[in-house]
Structure formats: C-alpha cells, structure tokens
KESENU-588342 format. One line per field, with one value per residue: x, y, z of N, C-alpha, C in turn. Coordinates in nm, 3 decimals, always signed. Layout:
BEGIN
n.x c(X  ...)
n.y c(Y  ...)
n.z c(Z  ...)
ca.x c(X  ...)
ca.y c(Y  ...)
ca.z c(Z  ...)
c.x c(X  ...)
c.y c(Y  ...)
c.z c(Z  ...)
***
This chain:
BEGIN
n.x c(+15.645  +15.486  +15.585  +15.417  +15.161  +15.234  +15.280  +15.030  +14.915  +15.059  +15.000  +14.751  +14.752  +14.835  +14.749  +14.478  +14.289  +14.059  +14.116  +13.966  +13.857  +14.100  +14.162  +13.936  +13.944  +14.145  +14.134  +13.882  +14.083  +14.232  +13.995  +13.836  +13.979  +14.041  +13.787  +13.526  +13.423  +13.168  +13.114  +13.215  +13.138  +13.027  +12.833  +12.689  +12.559  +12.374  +12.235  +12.086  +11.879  +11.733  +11.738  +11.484  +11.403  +11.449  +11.600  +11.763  +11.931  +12.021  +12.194  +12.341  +12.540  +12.638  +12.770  +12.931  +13.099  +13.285  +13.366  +13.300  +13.140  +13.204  +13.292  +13.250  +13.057  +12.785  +12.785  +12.678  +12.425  +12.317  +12.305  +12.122  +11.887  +11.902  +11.854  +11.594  +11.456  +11.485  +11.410  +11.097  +11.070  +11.069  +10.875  +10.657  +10.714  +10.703  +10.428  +10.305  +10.099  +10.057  +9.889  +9.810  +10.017  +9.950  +9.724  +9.817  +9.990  +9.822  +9.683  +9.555  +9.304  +9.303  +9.142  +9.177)
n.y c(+6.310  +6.171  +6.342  +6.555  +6.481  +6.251  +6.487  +6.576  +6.371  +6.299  +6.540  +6.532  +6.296  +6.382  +6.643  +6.543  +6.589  +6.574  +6.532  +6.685  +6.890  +7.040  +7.087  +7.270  +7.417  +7.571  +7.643  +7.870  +8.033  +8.118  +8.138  +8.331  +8.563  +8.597  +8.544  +8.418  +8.357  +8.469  +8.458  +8.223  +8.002  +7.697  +7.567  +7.785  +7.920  +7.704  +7.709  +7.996  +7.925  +7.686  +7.808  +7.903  +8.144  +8.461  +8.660  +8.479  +8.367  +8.604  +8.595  +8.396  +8.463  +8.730  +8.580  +8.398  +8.591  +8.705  +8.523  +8.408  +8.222  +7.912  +7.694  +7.440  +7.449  +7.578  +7.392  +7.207  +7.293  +7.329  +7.039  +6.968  +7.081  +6.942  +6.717  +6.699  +6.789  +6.581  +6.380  +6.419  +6.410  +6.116  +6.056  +6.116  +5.962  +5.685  +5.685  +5.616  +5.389  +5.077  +5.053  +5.358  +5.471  +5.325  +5.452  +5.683  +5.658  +5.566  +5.592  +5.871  +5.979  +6.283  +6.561  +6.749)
n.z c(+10.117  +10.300  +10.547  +10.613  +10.661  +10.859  +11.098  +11.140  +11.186  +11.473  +11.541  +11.605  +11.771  +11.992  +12.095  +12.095  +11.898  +11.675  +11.270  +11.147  +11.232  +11.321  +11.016  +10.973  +11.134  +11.005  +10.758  +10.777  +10.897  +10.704  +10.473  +10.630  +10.603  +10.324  +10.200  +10.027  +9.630  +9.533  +9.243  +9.109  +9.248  +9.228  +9.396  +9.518  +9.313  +9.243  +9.482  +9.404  +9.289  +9.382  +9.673  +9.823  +9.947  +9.910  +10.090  +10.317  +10.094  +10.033  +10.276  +10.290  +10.074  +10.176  +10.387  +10.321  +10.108  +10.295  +10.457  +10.669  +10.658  +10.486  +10.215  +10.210  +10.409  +10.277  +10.071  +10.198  +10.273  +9.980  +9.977  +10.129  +10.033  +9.769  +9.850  +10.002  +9.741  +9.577  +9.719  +9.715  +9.500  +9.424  +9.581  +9.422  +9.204  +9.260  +9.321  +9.101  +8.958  +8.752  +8.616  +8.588  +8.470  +8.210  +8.120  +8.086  +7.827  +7.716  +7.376  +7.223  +7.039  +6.819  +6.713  +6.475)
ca.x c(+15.500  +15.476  +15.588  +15.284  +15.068  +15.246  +15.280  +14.942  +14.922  +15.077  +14.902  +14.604  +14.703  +14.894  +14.629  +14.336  +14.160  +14.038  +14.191  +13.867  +13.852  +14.225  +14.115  +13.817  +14.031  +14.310  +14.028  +13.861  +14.132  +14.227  +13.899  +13.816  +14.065  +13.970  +13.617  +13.438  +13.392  +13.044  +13.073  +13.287  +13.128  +12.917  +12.693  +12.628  +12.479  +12.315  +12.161  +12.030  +11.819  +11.701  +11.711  +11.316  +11.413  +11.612  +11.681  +11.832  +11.999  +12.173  +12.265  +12.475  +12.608  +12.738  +12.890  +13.018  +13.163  +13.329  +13.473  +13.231  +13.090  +13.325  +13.248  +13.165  +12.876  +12.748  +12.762  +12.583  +12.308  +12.275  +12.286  +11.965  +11.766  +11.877  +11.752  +11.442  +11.375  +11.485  +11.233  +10.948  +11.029  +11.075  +10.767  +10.557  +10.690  +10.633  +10.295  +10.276  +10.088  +10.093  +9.755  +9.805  +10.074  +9.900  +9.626  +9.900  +10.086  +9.732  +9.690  +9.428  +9.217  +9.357  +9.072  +9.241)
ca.y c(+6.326  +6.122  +6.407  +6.664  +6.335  +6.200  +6.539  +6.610  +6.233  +6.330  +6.666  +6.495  +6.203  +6.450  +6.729  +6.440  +6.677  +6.546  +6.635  +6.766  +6.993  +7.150  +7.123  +7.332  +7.562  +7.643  +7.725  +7.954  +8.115  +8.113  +8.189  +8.416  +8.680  +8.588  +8.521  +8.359  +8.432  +8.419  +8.451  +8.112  +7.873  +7.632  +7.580  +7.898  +7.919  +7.632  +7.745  +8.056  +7.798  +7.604  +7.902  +7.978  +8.282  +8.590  +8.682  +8.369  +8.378  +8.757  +8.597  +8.318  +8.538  +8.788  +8.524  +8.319  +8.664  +8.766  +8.429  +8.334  +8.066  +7.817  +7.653  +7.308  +7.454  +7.607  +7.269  +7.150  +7.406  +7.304  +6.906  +6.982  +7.101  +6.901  +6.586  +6.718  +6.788  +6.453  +6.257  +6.482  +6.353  +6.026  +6.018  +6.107  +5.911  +5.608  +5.715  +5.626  +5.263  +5.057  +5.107  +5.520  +5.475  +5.246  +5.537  +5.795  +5.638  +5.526  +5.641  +5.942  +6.072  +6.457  +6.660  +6.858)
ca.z c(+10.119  +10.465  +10.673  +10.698  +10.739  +11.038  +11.149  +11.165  +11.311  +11.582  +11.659  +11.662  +11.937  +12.108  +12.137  +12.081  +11.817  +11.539  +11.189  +11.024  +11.305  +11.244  +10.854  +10.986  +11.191  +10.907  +10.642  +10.871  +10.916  +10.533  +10.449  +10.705  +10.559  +10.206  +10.195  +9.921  +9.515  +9.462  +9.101  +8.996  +9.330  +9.160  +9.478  +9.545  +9.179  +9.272  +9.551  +9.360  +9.199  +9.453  +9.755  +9.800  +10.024  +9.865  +10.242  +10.322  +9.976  +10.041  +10.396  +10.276  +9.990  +10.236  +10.475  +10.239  +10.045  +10.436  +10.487  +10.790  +10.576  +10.422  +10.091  +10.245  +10.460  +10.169  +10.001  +10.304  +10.279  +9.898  +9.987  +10.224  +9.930  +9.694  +9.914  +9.954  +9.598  +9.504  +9.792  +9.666  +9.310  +9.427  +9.660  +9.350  +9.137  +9.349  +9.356  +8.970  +8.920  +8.610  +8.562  +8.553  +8.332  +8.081  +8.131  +8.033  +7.776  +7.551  +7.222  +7.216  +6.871  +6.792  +6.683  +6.404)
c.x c(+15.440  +15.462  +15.445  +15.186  +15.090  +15.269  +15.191  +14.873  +14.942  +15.033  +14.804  +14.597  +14.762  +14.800  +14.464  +14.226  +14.174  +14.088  +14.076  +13.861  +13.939  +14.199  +14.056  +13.910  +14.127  +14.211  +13.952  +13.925  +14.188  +14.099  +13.856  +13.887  +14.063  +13.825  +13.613  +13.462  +13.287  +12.983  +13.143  +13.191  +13.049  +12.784  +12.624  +12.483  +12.379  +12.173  +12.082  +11.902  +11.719  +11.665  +11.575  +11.335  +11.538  +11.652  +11.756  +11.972  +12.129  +12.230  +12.413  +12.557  +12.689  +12.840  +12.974  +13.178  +13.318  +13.382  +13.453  +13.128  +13.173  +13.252  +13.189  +13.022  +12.741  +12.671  +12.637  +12.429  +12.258  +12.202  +12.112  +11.834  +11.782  +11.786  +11.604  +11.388  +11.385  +11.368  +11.161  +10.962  +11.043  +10.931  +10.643  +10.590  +10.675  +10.502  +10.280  +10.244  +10.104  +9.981  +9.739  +9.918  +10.061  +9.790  +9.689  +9.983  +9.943  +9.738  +9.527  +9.377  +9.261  +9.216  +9.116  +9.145)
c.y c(+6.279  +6.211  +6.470  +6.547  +6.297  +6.348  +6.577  +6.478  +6.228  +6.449  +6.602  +6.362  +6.296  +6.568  +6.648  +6.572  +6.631  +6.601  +6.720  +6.893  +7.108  +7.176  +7.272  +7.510  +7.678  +7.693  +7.837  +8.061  +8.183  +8.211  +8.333  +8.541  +8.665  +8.600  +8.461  +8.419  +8.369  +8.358  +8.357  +8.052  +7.829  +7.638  +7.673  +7.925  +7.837  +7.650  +7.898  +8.031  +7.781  +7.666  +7.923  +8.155  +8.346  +8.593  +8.615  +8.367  +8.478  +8.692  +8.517  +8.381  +8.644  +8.719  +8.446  +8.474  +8.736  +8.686  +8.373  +8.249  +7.986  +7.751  +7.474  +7.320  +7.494  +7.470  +7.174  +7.169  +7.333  +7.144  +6.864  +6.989  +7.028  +6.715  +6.621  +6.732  +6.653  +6.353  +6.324  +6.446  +6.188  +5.919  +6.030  +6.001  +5.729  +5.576  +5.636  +5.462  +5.234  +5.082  +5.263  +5.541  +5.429  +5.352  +5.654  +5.770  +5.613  +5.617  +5.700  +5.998  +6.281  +6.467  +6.806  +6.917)
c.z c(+10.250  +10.560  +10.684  +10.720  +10.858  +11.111  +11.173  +11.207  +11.471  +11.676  +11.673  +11.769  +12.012  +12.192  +12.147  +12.021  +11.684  +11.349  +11.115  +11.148  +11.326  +11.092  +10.884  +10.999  +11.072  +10.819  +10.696  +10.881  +10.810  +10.512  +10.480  +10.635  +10.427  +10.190  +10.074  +9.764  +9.478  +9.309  +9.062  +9.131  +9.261  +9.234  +9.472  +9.411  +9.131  +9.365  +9.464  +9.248  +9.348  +9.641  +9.759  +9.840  +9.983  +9.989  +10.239  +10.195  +9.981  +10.155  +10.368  +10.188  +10.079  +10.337  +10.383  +10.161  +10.176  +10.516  +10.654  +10.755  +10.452  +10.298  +10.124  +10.295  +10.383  +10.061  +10.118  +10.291  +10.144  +9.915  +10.044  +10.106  +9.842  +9.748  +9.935  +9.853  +9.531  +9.632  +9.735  +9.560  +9.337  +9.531  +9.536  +9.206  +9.180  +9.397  +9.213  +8.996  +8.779  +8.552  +8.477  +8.449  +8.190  +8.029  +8.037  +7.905  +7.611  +7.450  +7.211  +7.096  +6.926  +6.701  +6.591  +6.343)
***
C-alpha cells in the first residue's frame, strides 16, 4: 500500500508539483473522456435548487456532462451558495432580540 504513496512522493520532490495538482491532472484526463452523470451527482441536484440562473445552470450541466468541469468544482460552485444562504439566515436571525421574540411567541385571542 506504501508504494503508489512514495511514488507519487517522489514525483512530487522530483518534479516540485504539488499532488493535488497531478490529482487534478489525472481526473481531467479521466473525466475529460468521460464527463459527468448529471442524473445520480448530488450537487448538481443541489445546485438545481439553489442555481438562480437557468443559463448558468445549462452551462455547468453541459461542462460538467463533457468532462470540462470536474465534480469538485461543481461542489465548489454549490459551497458558494450554500454560504451565502446560510450568512443571510444567520444575519437575520441575529437580527432577532428577546424583546421581538417575547413579541412573537405571546399568546394572541383567535376570533372564531
């Protein structure tokens, strides 16, 4: 189990390139001649959610499907939106005093 470790130990002091960058390379090239399956990636399905823009949406769907977008960048793309949707829920709910919640929580007369 050692060897492909130190062998890819040694390409990388010998060539001084990083291993996520041969990772990068070999999937790429993997990929590249595969491409993507839209219909099992989770992200992707994710992002069809969370995508505002169909455009945008068909773009990564065809690179991803054509194997000039890799399933990490994808994940990347999703990570972006999902941080912004979580500060915007975390900026309003930060907003919430105890006051406005004692406001929200009283006990109102129904009008049946």
């Amino acid at each position: 189990h050692c060897v492909p470790f130190m062998f890819t130990k040694w390409l990388q002091e010998v060539f001084a390139v990083p291993l996520i960058e041969v990772k990068q390379w070999y999937q790429r090239r993997v990929r590249g001649k595969l491409g993507g399956d839209t219909t099992v990636d989770v992200p992707y399905h994710y992002l069809r959610f969370f995508e505002p823009d169909d455009e945008r949406l068909a773009e990564i769907k065809r690179d991803y499907e054509s194997g000039a977008l890799l399933s990490g960048e994808i994940k990347k793309i999703l990570i972006d939106h999902l941080q912004a949707f979580v500060k915007e829920f975390q900026d309003r709910r930060a907003a919430v005093t105890p006051e406005l919640l004692d406001k929200f929580l009283q006990r109102h007369p129904m009008d049946i």
